[in-house]
PAFISE-92104 format. One line per field, with one value per residue (C-alpha): x, y, z; chain; residue in three letters. Coordinates in Angstrom, 3 decimals. Layout:
% residues N
X = X, ...
Y = Y, ...
Z = Z, ...
dotor = A, ...
nuke = Ala, ...
***
This chain:
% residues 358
X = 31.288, 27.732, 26.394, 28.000, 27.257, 30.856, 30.457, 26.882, 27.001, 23.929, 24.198, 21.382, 19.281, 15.999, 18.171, 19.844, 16.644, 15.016, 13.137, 15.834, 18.998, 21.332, 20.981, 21.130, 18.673, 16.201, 16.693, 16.117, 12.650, 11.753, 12.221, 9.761, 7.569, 7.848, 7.799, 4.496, 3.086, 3.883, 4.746, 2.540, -0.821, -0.499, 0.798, -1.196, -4.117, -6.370, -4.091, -1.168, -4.093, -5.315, -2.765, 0.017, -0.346, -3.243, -3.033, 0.410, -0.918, -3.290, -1.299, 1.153, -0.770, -1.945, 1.925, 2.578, 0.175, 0.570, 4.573, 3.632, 1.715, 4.195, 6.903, 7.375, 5.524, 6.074, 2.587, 1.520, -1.458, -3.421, -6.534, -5.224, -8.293, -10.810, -9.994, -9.215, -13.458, -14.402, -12.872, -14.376, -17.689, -17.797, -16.457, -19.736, -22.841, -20.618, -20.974, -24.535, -25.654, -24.088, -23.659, -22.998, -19.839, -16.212, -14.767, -11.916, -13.584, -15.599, -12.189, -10.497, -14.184, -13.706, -10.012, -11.091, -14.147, -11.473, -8.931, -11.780, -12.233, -8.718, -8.705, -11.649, -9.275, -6.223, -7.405, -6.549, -2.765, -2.392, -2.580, -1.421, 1.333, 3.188, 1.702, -1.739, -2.502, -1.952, -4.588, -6.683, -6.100, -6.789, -10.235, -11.227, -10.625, -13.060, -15.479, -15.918, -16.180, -18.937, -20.454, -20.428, -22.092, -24.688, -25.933, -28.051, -27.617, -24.161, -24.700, -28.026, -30.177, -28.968, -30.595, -26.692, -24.865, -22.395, -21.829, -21.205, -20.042, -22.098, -20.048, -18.702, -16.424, -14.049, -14.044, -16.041, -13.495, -15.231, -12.883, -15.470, -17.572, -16.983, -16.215, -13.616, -10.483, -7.430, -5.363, -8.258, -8.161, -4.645, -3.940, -6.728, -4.792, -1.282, -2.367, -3.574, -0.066, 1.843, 0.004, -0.014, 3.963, 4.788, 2.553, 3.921, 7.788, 7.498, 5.457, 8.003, 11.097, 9.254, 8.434, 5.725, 7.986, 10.249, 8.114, 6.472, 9.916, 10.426, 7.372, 8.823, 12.024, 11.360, 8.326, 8.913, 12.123, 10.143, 7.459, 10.653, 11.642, 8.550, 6.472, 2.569, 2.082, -1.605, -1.006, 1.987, -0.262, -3.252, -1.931, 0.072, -3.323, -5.295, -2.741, -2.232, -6.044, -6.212, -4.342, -5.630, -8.587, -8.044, -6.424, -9.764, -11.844, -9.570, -9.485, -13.365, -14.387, -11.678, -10.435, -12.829, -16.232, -17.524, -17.174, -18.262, -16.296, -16.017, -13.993, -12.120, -11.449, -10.768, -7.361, -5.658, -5.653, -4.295, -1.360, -0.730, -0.359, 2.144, 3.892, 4.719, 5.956, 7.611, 9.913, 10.023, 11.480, 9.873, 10.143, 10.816, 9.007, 10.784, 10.238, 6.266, 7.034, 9.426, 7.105, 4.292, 5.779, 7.309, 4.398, 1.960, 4.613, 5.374, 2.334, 2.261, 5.470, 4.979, 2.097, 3.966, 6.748, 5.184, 1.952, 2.633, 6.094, 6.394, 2.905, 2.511, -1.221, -2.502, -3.032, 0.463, 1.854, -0.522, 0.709, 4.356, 3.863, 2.734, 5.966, 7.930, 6.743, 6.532, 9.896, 11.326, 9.507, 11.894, 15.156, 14.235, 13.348, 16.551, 19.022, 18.083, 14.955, 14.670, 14.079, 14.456, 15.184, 18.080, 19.310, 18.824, 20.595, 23.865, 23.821, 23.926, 27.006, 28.749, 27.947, 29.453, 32.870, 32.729, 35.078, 36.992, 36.906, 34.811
Y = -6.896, -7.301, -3.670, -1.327, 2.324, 2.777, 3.823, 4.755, 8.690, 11.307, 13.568, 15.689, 16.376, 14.441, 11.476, 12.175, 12.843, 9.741, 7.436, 4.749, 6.847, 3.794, 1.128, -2.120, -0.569, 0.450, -3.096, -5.134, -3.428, -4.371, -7.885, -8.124, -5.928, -8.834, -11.510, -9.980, -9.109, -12.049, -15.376, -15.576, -14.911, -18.425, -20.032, -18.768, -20.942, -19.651, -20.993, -18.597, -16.024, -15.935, -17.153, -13.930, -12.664, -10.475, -9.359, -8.565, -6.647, -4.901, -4.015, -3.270, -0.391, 0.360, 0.164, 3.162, 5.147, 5.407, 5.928, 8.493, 10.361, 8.792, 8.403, 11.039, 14.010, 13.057, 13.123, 9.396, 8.062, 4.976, 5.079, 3.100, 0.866, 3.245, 4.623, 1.108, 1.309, 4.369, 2.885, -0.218, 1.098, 3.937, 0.756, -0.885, 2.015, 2.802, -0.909, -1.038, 1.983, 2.199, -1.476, -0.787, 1.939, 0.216, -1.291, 0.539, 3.868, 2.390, 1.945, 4.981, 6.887, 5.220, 6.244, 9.782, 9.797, 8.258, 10.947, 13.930, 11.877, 11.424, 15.865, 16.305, 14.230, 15.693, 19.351, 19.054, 18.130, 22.163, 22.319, 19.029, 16.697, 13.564, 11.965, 13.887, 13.463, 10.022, 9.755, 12.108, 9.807, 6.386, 8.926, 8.474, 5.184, 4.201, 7.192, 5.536, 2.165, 3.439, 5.416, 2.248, -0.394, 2.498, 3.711, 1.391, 3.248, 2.192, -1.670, -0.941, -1.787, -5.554, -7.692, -9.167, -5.704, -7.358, -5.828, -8.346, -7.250, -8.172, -9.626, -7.013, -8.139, -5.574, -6.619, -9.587, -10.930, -11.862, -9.855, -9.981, -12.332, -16.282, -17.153, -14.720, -16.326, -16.021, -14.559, -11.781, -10.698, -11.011, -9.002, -5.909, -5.799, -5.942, -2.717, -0.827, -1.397, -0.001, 2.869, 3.979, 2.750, 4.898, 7.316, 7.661, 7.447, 10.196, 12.724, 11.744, 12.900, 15.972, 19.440, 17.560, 15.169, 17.952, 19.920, 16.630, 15.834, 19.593, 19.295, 16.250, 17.187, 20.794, 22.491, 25.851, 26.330, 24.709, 27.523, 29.900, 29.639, 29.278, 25.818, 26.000, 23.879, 24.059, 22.570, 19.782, 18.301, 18.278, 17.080, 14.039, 13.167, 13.320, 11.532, 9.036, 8.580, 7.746, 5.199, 3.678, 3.804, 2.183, -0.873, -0.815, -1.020, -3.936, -5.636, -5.752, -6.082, -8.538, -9.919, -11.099, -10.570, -9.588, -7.646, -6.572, -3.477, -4.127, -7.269, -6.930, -3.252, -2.832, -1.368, -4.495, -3.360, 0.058, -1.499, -4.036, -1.786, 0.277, -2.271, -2.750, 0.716, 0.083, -3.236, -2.140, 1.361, 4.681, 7.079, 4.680, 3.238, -0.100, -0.620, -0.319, -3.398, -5.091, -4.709, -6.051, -8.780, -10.085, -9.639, -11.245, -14.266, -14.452, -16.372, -18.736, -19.688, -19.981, -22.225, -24.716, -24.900, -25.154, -26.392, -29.211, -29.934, -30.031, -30.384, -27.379, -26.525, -23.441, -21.161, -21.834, -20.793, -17.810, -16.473, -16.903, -14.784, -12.281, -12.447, -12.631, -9.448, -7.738, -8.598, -7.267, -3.894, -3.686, -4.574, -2.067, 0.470, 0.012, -0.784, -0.211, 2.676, 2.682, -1.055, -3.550, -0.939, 0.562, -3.542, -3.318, -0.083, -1.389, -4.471, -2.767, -0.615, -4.359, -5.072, -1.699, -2.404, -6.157, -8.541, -5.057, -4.945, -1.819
Z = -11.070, -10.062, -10.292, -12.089, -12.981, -14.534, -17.994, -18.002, -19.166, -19.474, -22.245, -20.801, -18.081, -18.958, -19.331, -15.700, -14.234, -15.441, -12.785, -13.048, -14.387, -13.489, -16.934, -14.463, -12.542, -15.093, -17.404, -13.638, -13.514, -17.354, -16.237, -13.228, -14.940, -17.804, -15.263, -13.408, -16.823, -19.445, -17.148, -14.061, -15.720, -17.397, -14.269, -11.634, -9.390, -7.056, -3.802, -5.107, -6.455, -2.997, -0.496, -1.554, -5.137, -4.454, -0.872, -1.915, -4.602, -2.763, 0.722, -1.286, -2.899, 0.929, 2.442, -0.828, 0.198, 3.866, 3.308, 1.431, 4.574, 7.110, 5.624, 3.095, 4.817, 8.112, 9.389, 11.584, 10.846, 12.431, 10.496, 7.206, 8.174, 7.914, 4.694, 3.366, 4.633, 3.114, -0.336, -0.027, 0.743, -2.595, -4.153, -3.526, -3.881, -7.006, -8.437, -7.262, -8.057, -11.999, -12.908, -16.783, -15.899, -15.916, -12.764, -13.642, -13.144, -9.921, -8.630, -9.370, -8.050, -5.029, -4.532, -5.088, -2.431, 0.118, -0.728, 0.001, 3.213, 4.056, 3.383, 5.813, 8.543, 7.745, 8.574, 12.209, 11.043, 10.601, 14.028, 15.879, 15.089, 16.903, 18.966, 18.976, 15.240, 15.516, 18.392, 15.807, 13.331, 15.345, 16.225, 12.289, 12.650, 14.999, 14.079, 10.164, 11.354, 13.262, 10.778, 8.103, 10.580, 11.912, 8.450, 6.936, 3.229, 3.491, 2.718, 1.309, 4.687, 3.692, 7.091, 7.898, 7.567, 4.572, 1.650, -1.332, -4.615, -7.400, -10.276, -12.959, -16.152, -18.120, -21.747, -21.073, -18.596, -15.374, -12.544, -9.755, -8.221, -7.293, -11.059, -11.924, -12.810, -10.887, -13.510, -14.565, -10.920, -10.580, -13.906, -12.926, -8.833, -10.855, -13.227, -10.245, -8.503, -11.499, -12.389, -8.260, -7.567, -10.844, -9.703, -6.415, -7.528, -9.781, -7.219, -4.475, -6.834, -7.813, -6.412, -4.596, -3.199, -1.541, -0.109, 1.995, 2.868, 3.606, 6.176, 7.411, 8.479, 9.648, 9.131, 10.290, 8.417, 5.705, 5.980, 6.461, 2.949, 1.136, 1.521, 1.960, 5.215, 4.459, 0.884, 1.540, 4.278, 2.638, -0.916, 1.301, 2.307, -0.398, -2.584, 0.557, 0.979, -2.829, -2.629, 0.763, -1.204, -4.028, -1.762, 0.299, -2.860, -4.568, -0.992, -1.226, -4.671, -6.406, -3.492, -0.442, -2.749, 0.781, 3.892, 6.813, 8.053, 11.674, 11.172, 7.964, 7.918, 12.046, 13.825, 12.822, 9.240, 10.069, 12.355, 9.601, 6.850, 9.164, 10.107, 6.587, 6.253, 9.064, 8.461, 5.007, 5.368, 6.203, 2.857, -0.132, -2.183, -2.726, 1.024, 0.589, -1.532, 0.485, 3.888, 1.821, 0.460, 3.817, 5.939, 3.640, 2.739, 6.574, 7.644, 4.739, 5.605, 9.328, 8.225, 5.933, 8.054, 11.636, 10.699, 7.494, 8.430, 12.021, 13.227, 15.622, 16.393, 14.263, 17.725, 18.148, 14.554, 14.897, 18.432, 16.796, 13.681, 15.915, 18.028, 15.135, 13.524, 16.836, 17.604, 13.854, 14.331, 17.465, 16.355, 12.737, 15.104, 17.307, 14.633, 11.355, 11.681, 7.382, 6.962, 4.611, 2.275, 3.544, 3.506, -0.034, -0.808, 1.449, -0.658, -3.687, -1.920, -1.445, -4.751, -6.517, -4.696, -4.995, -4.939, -3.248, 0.658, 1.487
dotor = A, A, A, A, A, A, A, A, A, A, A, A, A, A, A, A, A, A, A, A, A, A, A, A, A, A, A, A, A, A, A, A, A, A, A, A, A, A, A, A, A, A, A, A, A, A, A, A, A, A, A, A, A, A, A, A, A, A, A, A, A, A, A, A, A, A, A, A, A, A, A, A, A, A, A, A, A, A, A, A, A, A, A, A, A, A, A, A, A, A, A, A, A, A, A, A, A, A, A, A, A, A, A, A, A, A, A, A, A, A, A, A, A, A, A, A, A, A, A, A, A, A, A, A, A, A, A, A, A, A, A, A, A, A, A, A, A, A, A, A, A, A, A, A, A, A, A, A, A, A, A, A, A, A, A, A, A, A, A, A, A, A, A, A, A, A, A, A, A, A, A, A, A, A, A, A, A, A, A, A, A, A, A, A, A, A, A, A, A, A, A, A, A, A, A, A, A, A, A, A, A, A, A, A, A, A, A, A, A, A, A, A, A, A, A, A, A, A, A, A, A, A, A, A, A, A, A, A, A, A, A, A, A, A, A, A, A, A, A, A, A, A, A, A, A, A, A, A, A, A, A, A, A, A, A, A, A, A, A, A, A, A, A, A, A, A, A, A, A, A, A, A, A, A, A, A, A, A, A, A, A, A, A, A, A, A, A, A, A, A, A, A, A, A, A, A, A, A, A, A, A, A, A, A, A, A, A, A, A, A, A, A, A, A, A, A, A, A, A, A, A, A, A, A, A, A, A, A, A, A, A, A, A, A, A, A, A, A, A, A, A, A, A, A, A, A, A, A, A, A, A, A, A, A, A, A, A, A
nuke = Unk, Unk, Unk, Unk, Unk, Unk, Unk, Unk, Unk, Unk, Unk, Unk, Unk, Unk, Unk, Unk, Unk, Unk, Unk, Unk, Unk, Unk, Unk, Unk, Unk, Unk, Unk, Unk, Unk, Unk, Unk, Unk, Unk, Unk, Unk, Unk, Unk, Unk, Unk, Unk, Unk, Unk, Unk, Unk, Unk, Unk, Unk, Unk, Unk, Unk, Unk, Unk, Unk, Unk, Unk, Unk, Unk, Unk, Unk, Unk, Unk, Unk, Unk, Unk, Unk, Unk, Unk, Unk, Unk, Unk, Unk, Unk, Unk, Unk, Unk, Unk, Unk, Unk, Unk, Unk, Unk, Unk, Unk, Unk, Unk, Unk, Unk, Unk, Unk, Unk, Unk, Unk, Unk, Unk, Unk, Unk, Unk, Unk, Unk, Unk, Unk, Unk, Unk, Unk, Unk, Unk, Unk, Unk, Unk, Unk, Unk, Unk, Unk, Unk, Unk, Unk, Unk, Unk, Unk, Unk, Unk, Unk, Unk, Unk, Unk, Unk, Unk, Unk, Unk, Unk, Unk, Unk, Unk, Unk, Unk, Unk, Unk, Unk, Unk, Unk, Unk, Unk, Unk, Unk, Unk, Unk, Unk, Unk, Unk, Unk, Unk, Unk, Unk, Unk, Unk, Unk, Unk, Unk, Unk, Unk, Unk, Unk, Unk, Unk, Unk, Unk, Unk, Unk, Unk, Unk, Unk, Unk, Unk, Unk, Unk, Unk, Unk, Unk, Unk, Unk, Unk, Unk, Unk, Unk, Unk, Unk, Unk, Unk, Unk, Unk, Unk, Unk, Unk, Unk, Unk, Unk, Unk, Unk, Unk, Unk, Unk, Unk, Unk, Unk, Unk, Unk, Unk, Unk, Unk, Unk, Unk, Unk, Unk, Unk, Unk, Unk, Unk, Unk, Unk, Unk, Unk, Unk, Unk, Unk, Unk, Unk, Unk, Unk, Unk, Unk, Unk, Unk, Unk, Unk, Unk, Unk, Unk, Unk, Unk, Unk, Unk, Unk, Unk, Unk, Unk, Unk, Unk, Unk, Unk, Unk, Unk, Unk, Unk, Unk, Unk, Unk, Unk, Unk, Unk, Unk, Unk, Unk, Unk, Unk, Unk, Unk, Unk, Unk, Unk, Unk, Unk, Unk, Unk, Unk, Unk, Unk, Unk, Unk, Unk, Unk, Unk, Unk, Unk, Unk, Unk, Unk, Unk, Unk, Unk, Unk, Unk, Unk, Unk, Unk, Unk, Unk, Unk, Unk, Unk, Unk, Unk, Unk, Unk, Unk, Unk, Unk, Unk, Unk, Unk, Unk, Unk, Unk, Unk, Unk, Unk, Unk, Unk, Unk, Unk, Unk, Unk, Unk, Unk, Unk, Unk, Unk, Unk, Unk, Unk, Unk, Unk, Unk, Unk, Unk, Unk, Unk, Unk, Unk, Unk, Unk, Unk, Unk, Unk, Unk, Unk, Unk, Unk, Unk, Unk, Unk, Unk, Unk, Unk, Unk, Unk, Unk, Unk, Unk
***
């Protein structure tokens, strides 16, 4: 009654192989993307600008591109931070360096450096997998936060080590910087997170999309019948790293307005963003989304609801969102190992045979 697909017929094979073949499916997504687009703009203040819009935005942009590497190609990575660094950081010589080019293109620049990076530290995932390319991985980690609180080029020998973006407009519209408005910023994060989630959805359905899943599942019968190890790795990375990237630049330049890398970009970052690959389902998209979305909503809620309502101290509400979130990656791990996702997709089950028993 709910969710049909009854009655929806392809008369050829570009309309079958659409993104969203099912009608309900594709008309849902016009309506958030309308929502998102045309509605919150001209309700949006800087508490719900900075409180979830934009870190949802922005992790959410992370949470795609590690599935893609983890999820999709089957190769674990802890150095989401890093990257999320090495984005932030091109981000910044970029802005400083050519103040009259785009922020748009500073962006994008910087998601290309990071995905070069994230190729130079995925060469040793020809060789290693499992457990010891994650340990390779958490290696990068700590090796480019390192590298960005060492080098004094980095943050342009500033005396405090932070790097502070300088305020940039595109078409006039302040996006960076204490006076941009919440909406600009909100609007330039919510472009980025279209252009990568359609990005991403279409490479994952692809030829590039089945040979990472190839890799993942078994990657000598993969090599067997004809995938390139050496190029499904590497491209999983690079496109992974892009993304990371752009997320690290956003997180920096629209977002905080300043950084310093130990503490904003440290292995907290990189076990955040995977838990929210994690909870919201290893190899979909939608999950990227859905982990976002729930970890970044999770402590605002703890907050109104221990904090405001019931008076808890903040250590306390702090020490319990931590339990909390430890506690779901558990029982997703144990029970239901593709997350929130796989909730979604035996919902819309119910809902095909509804008001039927199943």
């Amino acid at each position: 009654m709910f969710y049909r697909e009854a009655g929806d017929f392809k008369t050829s094979y570009i309309a079958d192989s659409q993104t969203f073949p099912i009608k309900f499916d594709r008309y849902r997504y016009y309506v958030v993307l309308a929502v998102a687009f045309g509605i919150i703009p001209f309700i949006i203040n800087d508490y719900w600008a900075n409180a979830l819009l934009l870190p949802f935005l922005i992790y959410a942009i992370a949470a795609i591109g590690l599935n893609i590497l983890v999820g999709y190609c089957g190769q674990v990575s802890l150095g989401t931070g890093g990257f999320m660094a090495v984005g932030a950081y091109a981000c910044y010589k970029l802005m400083t360096a050519f103040p009259d080019v785009s922020m748009f293109i500073h962006v994008i620049l910087a998601g290309g450096i990071t995905a070069f990076v994230g190729v130079l530290f995925g060469l040793p995932s020809l060789r290693i997998k499992g457990f010891y390319l994650a340990v390779a991985t958490l290696a990068a980690q700590f090796f480019l936060v390192w590298l960005f609180n060492r080098v004094p080029w980095f943050y342009n020998y500033s005396a405090s080590g932070q790097i502070n973006a300088p305020e940039r407009d595109v078409f006039g519209i302040i996006i960076t910087g204490p006076n941009a408005p919440a909406w600009a910023t909100y609007l330039f994060c919510l472009i980025f997170l279209t252009v990568c989630a359609i990005l991403a959805r279409n490479l994952t359905r692809g030829t590039t999309g089945r040979t990472w899943m190839a890799i993942r599942d078994m990657d000598i019968a993969a090599e067997i019948i004809g995938v390139n190890p050496l190029k499904a790795k590497l491209t999983a990375f690079a496109v992974s790293s892009f993304f990371v990237g752009i997320a690290g630049a956003l997180f920096f330049a629209v977002y905080l307005g300043a950084v310093e890398v130990g503490e904003v970009f440290g292995i907290q970052k990189s076990f955040l963003v995977l838990f929210m690959v994690i909870i919201g389902g290893l190899g979909s998209i939608f999950g990227s989304f859905a982990g976002a979305a729930f970890l970044v909503l999770l402590p605002v809620v703890l907050k109104v609801v221990g904090v405001d309502v019931l008076g808890w101290p903040t250590d306390i509400v702090a020490h319990l969102n931590l339990v909390i979130v430890g506690a779901l990656i558990i029982m997703f791990l144990i029970l239901e190992p593709h997350g929130l996702a796989q909730l979604w997709r035996v919902a819309k089950e119910k809902l095909r045979l509804w008001p039927f028993p199943h």
